[in-house]
C-alpha positions as CSV (number, residue, x, y, z in Angstrom):
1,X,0.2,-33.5,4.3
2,X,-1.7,-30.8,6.4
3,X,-4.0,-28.6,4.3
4,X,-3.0,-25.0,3.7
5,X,-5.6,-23.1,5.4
6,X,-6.2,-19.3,5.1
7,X,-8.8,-17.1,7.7
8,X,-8.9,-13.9,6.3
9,X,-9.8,-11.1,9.0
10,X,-11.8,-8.2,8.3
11,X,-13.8,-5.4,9.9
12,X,-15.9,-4.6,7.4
13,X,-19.2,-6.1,6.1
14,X,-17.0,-8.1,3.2
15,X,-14.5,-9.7,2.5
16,X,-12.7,-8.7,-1.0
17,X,-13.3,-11.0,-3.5
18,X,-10.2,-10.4,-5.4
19,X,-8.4,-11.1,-2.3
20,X,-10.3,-14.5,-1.4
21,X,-9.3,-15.0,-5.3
22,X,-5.5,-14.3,-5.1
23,X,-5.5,-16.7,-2.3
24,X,-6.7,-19.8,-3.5
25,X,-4.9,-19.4,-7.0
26,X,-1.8,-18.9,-4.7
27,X,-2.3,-22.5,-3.3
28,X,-4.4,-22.2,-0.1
29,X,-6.9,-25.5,0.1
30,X,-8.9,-23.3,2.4
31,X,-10.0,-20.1,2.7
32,X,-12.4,-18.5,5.3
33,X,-13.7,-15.1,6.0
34,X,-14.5,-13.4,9.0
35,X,-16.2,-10.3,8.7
36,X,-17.2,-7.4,11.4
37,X,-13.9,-8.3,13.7
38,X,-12.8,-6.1,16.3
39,X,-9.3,-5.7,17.4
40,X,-10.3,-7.2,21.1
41,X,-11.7,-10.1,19.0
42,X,-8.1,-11.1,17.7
43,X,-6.6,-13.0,20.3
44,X,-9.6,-15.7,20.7
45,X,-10.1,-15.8,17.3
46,X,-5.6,-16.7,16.9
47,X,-6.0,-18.7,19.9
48,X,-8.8,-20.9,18.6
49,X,-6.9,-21.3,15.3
50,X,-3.2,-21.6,16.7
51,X,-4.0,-24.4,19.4
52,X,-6.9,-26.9,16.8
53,X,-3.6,-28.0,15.0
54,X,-0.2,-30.0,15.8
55,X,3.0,-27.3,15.9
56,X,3.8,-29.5,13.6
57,X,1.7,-28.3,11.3
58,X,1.0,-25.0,12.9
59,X,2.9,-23.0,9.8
60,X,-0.3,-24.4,7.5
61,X,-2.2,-22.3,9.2
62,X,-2.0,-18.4,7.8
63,X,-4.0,-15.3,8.9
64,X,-5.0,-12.6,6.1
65,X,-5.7,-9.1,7.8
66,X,-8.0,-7.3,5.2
67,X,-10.1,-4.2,5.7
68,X,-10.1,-0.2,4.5
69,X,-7.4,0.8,7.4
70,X,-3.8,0.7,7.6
71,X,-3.7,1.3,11.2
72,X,-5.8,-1.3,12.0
73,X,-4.3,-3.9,10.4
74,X,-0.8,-3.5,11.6
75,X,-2.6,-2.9,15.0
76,X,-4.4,-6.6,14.4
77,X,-1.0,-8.0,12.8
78,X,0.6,-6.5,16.2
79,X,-2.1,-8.2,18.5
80,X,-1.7,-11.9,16.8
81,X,1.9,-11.2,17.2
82,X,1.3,-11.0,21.2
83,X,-0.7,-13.7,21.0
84,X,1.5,-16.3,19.5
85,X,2.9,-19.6,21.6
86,X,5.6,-21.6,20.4
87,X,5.8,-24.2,19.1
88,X,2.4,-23.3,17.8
89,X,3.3,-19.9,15.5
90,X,1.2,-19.5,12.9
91,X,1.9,-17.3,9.7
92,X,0.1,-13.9,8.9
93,X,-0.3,-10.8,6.0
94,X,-1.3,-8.0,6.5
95,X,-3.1,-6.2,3.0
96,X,-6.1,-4.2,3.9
97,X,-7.9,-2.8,0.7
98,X,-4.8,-4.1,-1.1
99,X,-3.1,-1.3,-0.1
100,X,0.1,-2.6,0.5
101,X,0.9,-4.0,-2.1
102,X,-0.2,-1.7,-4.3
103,X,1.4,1.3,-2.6
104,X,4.9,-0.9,-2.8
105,X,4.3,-1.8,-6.8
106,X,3.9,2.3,-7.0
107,X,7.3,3.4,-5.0
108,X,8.7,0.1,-7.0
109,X,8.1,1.5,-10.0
110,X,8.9,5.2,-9.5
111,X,12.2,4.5,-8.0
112,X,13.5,2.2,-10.7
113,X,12.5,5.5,-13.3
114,X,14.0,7.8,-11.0
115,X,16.7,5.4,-11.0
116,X,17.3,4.8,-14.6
117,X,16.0,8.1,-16.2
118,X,18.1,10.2,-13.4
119,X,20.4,8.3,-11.4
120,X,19.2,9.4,-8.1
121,X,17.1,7.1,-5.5
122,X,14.5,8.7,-2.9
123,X,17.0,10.2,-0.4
124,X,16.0,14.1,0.5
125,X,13.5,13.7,-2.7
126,X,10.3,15.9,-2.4
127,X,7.2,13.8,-2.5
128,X,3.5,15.1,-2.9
129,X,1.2,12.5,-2.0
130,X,-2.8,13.3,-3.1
131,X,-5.1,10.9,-1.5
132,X,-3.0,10.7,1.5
133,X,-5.6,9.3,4.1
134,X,-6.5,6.3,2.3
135,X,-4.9,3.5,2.5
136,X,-2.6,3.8,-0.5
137,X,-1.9,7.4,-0.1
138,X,-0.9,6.6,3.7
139,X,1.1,3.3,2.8
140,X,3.3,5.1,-0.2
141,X,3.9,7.7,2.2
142,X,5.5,5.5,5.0
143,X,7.4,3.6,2.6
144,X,8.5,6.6,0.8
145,X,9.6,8.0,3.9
146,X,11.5,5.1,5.3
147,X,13.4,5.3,2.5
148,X,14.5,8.7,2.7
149,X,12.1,10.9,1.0
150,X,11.1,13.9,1.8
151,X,7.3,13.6,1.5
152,X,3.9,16.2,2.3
153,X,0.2,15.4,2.2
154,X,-1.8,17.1,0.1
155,X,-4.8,17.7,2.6
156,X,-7.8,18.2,-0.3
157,X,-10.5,19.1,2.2
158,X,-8.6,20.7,4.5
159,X,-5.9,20.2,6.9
160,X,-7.2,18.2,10.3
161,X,-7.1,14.5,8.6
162,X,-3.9,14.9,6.7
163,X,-1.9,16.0,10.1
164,X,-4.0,13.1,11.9
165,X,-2.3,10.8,8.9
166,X,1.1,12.5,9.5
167,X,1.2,12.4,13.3
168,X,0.1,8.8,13.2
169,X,3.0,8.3,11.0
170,X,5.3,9.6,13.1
171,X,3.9,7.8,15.9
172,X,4.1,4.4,14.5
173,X,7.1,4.3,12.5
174,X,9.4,7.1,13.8
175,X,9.4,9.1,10.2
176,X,8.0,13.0,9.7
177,X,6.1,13.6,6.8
178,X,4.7,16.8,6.4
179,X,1.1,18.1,6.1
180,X,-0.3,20.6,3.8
181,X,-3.9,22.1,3.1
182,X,-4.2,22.1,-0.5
183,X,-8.3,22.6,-0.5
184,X,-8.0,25.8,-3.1
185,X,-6.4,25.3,-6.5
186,X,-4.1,28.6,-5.4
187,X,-3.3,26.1,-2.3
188,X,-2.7,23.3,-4.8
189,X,-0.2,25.1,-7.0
190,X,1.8,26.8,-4.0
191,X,2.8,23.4,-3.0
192,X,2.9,21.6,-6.5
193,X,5.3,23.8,-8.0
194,X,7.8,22.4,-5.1
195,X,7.6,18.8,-5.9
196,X,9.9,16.5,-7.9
197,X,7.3,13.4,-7.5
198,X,3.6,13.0,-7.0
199,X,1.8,10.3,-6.0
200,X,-2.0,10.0,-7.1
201,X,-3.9,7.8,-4.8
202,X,-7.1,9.7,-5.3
203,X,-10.3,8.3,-5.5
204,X,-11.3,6.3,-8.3
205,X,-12.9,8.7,-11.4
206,X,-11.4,12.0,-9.6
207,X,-9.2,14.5,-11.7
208,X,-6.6,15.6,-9.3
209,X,-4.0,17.4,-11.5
210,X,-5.4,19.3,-15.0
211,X,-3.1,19.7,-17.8
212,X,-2.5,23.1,-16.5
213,X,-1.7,22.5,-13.2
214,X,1.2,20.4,-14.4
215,X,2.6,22.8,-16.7
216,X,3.4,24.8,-13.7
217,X,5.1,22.5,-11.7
218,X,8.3,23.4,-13.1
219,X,10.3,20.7,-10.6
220,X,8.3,18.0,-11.6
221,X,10.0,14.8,-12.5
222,X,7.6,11.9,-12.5
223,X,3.7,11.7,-11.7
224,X,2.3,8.3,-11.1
225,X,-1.5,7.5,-10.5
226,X,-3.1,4.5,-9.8
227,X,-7.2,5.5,-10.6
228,X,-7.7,3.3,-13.5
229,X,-11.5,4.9,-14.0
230,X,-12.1,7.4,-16.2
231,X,-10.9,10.6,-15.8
232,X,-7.5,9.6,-15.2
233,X,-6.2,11.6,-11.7
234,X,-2.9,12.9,-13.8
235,X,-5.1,14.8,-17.3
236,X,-2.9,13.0,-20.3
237,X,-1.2,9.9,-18.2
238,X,-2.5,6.5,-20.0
239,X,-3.0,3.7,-18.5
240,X,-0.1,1.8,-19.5
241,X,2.2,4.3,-19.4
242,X,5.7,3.6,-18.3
243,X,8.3,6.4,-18.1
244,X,6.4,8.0,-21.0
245,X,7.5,11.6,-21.3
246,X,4.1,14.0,-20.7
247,X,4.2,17.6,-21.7
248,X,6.8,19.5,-20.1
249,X,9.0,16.5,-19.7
250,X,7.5,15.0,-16.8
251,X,7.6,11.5,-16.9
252,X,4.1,9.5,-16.1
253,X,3.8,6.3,-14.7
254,X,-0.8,5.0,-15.4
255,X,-2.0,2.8,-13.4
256,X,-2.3,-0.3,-15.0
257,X,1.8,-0.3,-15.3
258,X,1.8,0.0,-11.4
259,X,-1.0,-2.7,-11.5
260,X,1.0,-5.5,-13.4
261,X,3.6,-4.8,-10.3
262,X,0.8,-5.2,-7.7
263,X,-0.7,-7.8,-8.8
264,X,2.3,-9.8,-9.0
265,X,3.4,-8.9,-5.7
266,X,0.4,-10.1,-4.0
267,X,0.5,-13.4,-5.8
268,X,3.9,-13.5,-4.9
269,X,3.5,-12.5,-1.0
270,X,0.2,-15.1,-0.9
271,X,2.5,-18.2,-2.5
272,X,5.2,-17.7,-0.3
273,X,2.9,-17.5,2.9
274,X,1.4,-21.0,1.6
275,X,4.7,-22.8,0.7
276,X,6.6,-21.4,3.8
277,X,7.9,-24.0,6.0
278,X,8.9,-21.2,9.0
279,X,6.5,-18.9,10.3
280,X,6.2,-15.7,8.4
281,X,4.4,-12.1,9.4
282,X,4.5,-10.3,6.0
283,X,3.4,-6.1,5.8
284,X,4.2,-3.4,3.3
285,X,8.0,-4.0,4.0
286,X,7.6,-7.1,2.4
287,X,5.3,-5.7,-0.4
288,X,8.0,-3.2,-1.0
289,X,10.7,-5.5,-1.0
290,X,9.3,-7.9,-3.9
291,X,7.7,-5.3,-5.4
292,X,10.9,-4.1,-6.5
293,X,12.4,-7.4,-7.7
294,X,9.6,-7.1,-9.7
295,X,9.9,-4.0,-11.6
């Protein structure tokens, strides 16, 4: 029996260690980093690992894309895509920063509360996304588009790198998302008081929304968060919460109930890449998809 083995791809200086983690608990035998890779470096390095083994046991052989950038790694999952041969395809996941799957375990588990507390999915919903240009923020907000949402980024210092984040969206997948400066609390409220969801993806340790700010978003129906470090992001969401009513009715979602779901879905996403006996190429579709079993 072939050894599963696992290279993990990243442009940065390190790889994640709860990723390397995840993957040998999920059953790889092997599993190798590569760090500082370049998007021109994809092909020899899928190339080298594609043709040292049989096709026969070419599906043992899996790529991880890691990194800080969503972009990126769809752009390095498209690349090793281009560069496959059959009968030689290997399999591949895309999860940079873990955003992925963590952005899927947050949709997940908004949409089965919107779901069960007001009958209603996603479609024509308004969605205000904080955090929008990293790689959570950006991956809720393509997910939460494709399914129908209608969904803004909250541009905290400004309004130049949200639009970049919204025309890229557009660009890749063929969804509008909209793009709003929200860089002065008057800013903030103007748009918050129009939203039905928000999604905190904020850095870790940063108050987004204040007790306050929430009590005058008067069409607010569920805030989720996933900063687990003190301050929360949401003032009053606990970490656990679940479809806990908050002040004013909202209903709060912490970040450790939208962890349980993550972590589960990347387990799940890593075992089924190393028990697979057909070539897979899993992204956030894939993430969203389990992530939702899940919850």
């Amino acid at each position: 029996m072939a050894k599963n083995i696992l290279h993990m791809l990243s442009p940065l200086k390190h790889m994640s260690p709860f990723d390397v983690n995840m993957a040998l608990d999920a059953g790889f035998d092997s599993v190798t980093p590569y760090r500082g890779v370049t998007l021109d470096e994809i092909t020899p390095l899928i190339q080298d690992a594609m043709f040292s083994r049989s096709p026969r046991d070419a599906v043992r052989t899996c790529v991880f894309f890691a990194g800080k950038d969503a972009g990126l790694a769809l752009d390095m999952m498209e690349q090793l895509k281009a560069t496959l041969l059959k009968p030689f395809e290997i399999s591949s996941f895309a999860d940079p920063a873990g955003s992925f799957t963590t952005a899927a375990a947050m949709v997940a588990c908004v949409e089965k509360i919107l779901k069960k507390k007001k009958g209603r999915g996603f479609a024509k919903t308004k969605i205000l996304i904080f955090g929008a240009t990293g790689v959570v923020g950006y991956s809720s907000a393509v997910i939460a588009a494709l399914e129908g949402a209608d969904v803004t980024l909250a541009g905290h210092d400004g309004l130049e790198r949200v639009q970049a984040k919204a025309d890229d969206i557009k660009k890749r997948f063929g969804v509008d998302v909209h793009a709003v400066d929200t860089s002065t609390p008057v800013q903030l409220l103007e748009v918050l008081v129009r939203a039905e969801i928000v999604f905190c993806a904020a850095a870790a340790g940063v108050r987004v929304l204040s007790a306050s700010a929430l009590a005058s978003a008067k069409s607010l129906i569920i805030a989720a968060d996933v900063n687990a470090v003190p301050p929360a992001g949401i003032e009053g969401l606990q970490l656990m919460d679940n479809g806990v009513e908050l002040p004013g009715g909202i209903l709060g979602i912490g970040p450790l109930a939208i962890g349980d779901v993550k972590y589960k879905t990347e387990a799940g996403l890593f075992q089924r890449l190393a028990a697979s006996s057909t070539h897979l190429a899993l992204d956030f579709r894939d993430a969203f998809a389990l992530a939702r079993e899940i919850a």
